[in-house]
N, C-alpha and C positions, 0 to 999 in steps of 0.2 A: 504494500500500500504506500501512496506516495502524497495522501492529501495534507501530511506533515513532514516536516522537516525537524533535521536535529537540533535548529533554532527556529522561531518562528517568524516568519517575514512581517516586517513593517512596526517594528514596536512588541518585539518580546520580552523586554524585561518595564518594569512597573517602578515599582519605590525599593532602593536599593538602600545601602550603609546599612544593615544591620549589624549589630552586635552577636556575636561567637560563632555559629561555621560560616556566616554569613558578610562578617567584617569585612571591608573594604574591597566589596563587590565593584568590579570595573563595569562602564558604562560599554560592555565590545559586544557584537551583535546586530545592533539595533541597525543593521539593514541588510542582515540575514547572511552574514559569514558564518562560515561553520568555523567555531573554537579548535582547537586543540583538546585533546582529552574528554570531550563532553559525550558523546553517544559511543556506540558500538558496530557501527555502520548498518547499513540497511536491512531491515528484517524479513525473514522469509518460514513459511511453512515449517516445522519442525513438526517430525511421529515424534508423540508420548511411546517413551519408555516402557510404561505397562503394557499396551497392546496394538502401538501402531498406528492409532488415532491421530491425527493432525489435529487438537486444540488448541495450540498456541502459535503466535511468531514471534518467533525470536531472533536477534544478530547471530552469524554465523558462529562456531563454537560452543554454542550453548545448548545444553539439555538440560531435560525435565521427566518425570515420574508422577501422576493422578495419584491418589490414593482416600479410600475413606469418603467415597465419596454417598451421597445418600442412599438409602435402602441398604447399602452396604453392611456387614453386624459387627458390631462390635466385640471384645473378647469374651463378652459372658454369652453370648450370643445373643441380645437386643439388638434393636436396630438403629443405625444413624439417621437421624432426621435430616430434614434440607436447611436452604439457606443459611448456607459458611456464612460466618462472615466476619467481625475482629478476631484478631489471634495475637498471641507472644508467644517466642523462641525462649527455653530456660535448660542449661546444661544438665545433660541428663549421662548416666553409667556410658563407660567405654567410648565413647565417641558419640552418642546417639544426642538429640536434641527430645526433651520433654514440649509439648505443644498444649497451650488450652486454646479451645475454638470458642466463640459463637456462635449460634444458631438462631438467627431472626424470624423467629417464628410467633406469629400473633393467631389470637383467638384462644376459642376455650374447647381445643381438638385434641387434649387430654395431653398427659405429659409422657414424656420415652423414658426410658428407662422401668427403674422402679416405681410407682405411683407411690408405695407407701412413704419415700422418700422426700417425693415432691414437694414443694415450698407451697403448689396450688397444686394438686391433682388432677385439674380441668387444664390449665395452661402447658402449652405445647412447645417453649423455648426451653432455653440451657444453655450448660456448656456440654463439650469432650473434652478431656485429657489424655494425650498419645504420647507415646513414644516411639521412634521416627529413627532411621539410619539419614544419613546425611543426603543419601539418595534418595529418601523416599520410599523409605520400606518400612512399613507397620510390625513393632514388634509388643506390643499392649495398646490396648484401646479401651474408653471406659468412658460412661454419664460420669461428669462430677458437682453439677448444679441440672435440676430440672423443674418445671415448675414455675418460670418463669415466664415472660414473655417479651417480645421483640430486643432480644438481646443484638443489640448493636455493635457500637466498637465497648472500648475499657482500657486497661491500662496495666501495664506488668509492673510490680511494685519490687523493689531490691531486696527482701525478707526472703522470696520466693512464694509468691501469689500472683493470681490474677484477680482483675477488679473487673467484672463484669457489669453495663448499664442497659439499663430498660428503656428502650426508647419509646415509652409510653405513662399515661396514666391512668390504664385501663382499669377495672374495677367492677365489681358487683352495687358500689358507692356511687358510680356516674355514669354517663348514659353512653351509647354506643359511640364508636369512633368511626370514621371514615368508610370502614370497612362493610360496616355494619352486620358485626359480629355481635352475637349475642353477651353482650358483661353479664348479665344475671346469671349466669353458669358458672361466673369466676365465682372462687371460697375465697380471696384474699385481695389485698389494694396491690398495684403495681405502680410501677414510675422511679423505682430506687434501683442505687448500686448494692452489690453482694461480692464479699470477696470469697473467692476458690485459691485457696490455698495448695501445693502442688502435693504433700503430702498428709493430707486429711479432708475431712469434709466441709463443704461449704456451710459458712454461716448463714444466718438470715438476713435479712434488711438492714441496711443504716441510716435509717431516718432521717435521722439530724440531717444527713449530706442530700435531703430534699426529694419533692417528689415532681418528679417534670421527665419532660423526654430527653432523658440523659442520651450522651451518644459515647465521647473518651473522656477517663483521667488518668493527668500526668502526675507523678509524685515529686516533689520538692523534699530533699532530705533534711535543707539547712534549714527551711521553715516548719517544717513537718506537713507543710500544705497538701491536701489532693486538689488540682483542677480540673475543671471538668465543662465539657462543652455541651451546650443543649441544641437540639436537632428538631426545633416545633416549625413542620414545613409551612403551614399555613399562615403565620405569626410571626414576628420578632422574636430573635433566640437570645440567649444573652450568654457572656462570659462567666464562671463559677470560683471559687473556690472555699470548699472545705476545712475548717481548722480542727482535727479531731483534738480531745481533750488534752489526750498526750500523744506527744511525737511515735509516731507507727515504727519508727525504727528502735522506740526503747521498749516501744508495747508489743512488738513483733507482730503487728496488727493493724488494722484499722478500727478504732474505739467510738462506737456513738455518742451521743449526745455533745458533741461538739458546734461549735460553729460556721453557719452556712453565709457565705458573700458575695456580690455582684458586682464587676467591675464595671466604674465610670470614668469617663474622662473629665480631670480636673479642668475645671473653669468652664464646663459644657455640659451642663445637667440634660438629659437623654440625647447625647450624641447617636445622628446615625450612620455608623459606620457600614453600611449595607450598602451606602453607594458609592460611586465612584470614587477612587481617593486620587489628588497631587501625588505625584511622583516624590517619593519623598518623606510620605506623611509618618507622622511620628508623635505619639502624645503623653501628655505626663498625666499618671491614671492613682485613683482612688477604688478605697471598697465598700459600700455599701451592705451592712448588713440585712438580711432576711429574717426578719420576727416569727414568723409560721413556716417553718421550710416543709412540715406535712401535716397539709392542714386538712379540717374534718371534714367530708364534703355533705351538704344537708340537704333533704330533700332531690336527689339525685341529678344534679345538674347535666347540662348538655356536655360534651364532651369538649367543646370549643373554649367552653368556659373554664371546666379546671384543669385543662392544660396550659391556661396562661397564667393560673392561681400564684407559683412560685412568681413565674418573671415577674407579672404587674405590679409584686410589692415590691423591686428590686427597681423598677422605672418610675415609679410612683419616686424613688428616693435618688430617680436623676439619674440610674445604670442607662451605659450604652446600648443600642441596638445595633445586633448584627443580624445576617439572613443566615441560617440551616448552618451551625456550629457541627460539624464533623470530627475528621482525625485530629489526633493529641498529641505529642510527644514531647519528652523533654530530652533535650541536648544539649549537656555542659552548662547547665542552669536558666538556661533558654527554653520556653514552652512555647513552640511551632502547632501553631492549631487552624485548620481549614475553615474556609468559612466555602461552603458549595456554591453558593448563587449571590456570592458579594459581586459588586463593581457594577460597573456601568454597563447599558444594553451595547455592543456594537453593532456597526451597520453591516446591515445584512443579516446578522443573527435576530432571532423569534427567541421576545422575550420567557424564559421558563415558568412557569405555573406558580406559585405560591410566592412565598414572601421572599423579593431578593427577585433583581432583574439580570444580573448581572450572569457571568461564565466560570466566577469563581477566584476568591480571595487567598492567600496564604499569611497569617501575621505571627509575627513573633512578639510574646510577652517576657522581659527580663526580670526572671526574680528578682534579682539583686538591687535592682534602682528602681524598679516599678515603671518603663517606660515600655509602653506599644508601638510595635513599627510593623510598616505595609514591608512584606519580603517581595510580595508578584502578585499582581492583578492580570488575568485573563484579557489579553486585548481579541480576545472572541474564541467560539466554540472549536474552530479550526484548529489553533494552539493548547489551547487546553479544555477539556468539556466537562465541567462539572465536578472536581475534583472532593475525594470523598475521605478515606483514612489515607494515613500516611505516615512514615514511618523516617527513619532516620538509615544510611551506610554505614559501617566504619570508617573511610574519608567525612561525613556529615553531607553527602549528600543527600535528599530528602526526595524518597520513593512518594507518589500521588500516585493512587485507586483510583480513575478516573468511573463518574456512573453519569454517564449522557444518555443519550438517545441513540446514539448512531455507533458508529466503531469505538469501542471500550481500550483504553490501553492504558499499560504502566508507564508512569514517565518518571523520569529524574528531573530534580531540580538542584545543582550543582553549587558550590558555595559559591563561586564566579558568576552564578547568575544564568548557566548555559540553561535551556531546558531541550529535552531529547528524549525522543520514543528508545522504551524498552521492551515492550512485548504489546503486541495485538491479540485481544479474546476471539476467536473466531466463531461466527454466530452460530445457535445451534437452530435447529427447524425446530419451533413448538418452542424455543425459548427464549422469547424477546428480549425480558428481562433480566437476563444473567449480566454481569457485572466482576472487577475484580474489587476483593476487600481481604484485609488483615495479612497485609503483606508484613514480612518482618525475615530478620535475617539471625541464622541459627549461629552456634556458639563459635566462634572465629570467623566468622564468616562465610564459610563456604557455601553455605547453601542461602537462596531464597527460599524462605516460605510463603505462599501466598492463596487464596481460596479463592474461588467461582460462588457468589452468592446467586442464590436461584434455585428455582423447585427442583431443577437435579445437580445443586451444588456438589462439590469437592475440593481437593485442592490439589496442592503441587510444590513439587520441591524443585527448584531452578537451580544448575549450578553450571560455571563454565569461567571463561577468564576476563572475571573481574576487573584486575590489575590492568586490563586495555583499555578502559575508560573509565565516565564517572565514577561509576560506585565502588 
């Protein structure tokens, strides 16, 4: 496919200068010279490993391995549900990489696994926990959270856990969602994070850190912060962050009843950052606290309505507005978080659906001085379409999950600023919808991990030489 380039013509890079992999980004590109070091050269067809399949393109050198993918069983013999979708890589025995997935699954279509297990016995998300050869060989597989629902992205915490988020606030307490799924089937409230821990069972809810359509959190060690991004497509999302009681690396945990926060930009009570930003933009930020982070819903409201319950007390106190908060990551105390449909409409591009006209923002937040800066603004679908989780290289450069409409692909976004295709999803007949999410990369690097979100999700282990471009 050639409707990208390894830079993108006429204005690919956006607001530059950031701070840590991003620092003193040069202004080179901006009339579509191809960098040094930025892509992998042109992509082409590559068979899967397991059976010969063409689902991916990849630069030449590179293979890949499906594995686990839905209906597939798990080691007790249950079965794996669909829609992959966040994941984190954590060193596992011998060489292998441990993996927890998401499974974005909504409604009340009963949970996989063990029911008696389940957190809701009607709800049909979760996680898995895998263990993995660097190839992409399944050597244990197992539920380790179920009960759940539309489990989105989350966040790998340095204790050894995963933080899995509900991108919902679905409920037996409020009234149908979009979908128009039956709640009165649910037994339990949703809209919270759950951490899965790699060697034992998942906890329950952690209220305190709010009930809205979570999507990722990133952990802050110096602060003891979790952040966390909201994904309300309809709505203004806002930025997050959690202050558990005590620091999760003295607790080995994440501890409730802590403090929930909403970031604003000083001197600009409900800034909206959902549209287009100056090349450049950069702002000195405040937090807002949240007085009810789960609050009681009475009389079964519409569903429109207490999905904005958290933000609006957060705007009400002057929090910024962004469009469809996404991927998370922290990098060297930098928290890189997507925003999908920030920035401005371009010409020729049909603006997308819900809140946020835009093709898709990238910002960075600096723990350490508390300033927000634009890393890249989408100057159109063409360049970039809709970017969704995202993840961090060992160089720092920063993998985008692209979920558009049209051809789906992995891109890098390079500390220099380059951006450049790395693999194209190859569309399947009967699955419009499929997408890639919860890309991440296993313990040294060698491998990518990355999943197929969609009703015959799976995923894939990517490895080949690295060392010849960005990542």
């Amino acid at each position: 496919m050639d409707r990208r380039r390894f830079l993108a013509r006429g204005g690919a890079l956006a607001a530059l200068g950031v701070a840590g992999p991003f620092a003193g980004v040069a202004q080179a590109g901006l009339n579509g010279e191809i960098l040094p070091g930025a892509g992998y050269g042109p992509l082409k067809p590559i068979k899967d490993e397991r059976d010969g399949v063409v689902r991916l393109h990849l630069p030449g050198g590179f293979h890949y391995r499906s594995f686990n993918a839905a209906g597939d069983k798990y080691s007790d013999g249950s079965t794996v549900p669909s829609r992959h979708d966040g994941m984190a890589a954590f060193r596992g025995p011998a060489g292998s990489a441990i993996l927890v997935r998401n499974h974005e699954v909504n409604g009340p279509v009963g949970a996989f696994g063990d029911p008696a297990e389940a957190y809701d016995p009607a709800a049909g998300g979760g996680t898995s926990t895998l263990r993995v050869t660097r190839y992409g060989k399944v050597l244990k597989s197992a539920p380790s959270l179920t009960g759940t629902q539309m489990n989105c992205s989350g966040g790998p915490m340095p204790w050894g856990a995963w933080v899995t988020c509900e991108e919902t606030v679905n409920g037996p307490d409020v009234g149908n969602d979009f979908t128009g799924q039956d709640n009165g089937k649910l037994t339990q409230k949703h809209g919270y994070i759950f951490e899965v821990p790699l060697d034992g069972k998942a906890g329950g809810p952690i209220r305190s850190a709010g009930r809205f359509a979570h999507e990722s959190a990133a952990f802050d060690g110096f602060t003891g912060a979790v952040y966390l991004t909201e994904d309300n497509f309809g709505f203004a999302s806002g930025f997050y962050r959690y202050l558990p009681p005590k620091n999760p690396l003295a607790a080995r945990r994440i501890l409730d009843g802590g403090r929930l926060q909403m970031l604003a930009v000083r001197g600009a009570p409900g800034k909206d950052l959902s549209l287009g930003q100056p090349k450049g933009a950069s702002y000195e930020t405040t937090w807002v606290d949240i007085d009810d982070p789960d609050p009681a819903f009475i009389g079964t409201p519409a569903n429109d309505v207490a999905i904005q319950a958290v933000g609006n007390q957060g705007r009400a106190k002057g929090a910024a507005l962004f469009s469809r908060l996404e991927g998370a990551i922290n990098h060297h105390g930098t928290i890189y978080f997507v925003s999908t449909q920030g920035g401005a409409t371009a010409d020729g591009d049909t603006p997308p659906s819900g809140f946020g006209k835009g093709r898709g923002q990238v910002w960075a937040y600096e723990t350490w001085s508390g300033r927000l800066r634009l890393v890249y603004e989408s100057p159109g679908a063409v360049t970039l379409d809709l970017p969704d989780n995202v993840t961090a290289s060992p160089r720092g450069t920063l993998v985008l999950c692209e979920d558009g409409s049209g051809d789906n692909y992995l891109r890098g976004l390079t500390r220099r600023g380059e951006i450049f295709d790395f693999s194209r999803l190859v569309p399947v007949e009967g699955d419009s919808g499929a997408e890639f999410a919860g890309s991440t990369f296993g313990p040294g690097g060698h491998t990518l991990y990355v999943n197929v979100q969609s009703s015959k999700g799976m995923s894939f282990a990517i490895w080949g030489p690295w060392q010849r471009g960005g990542f």
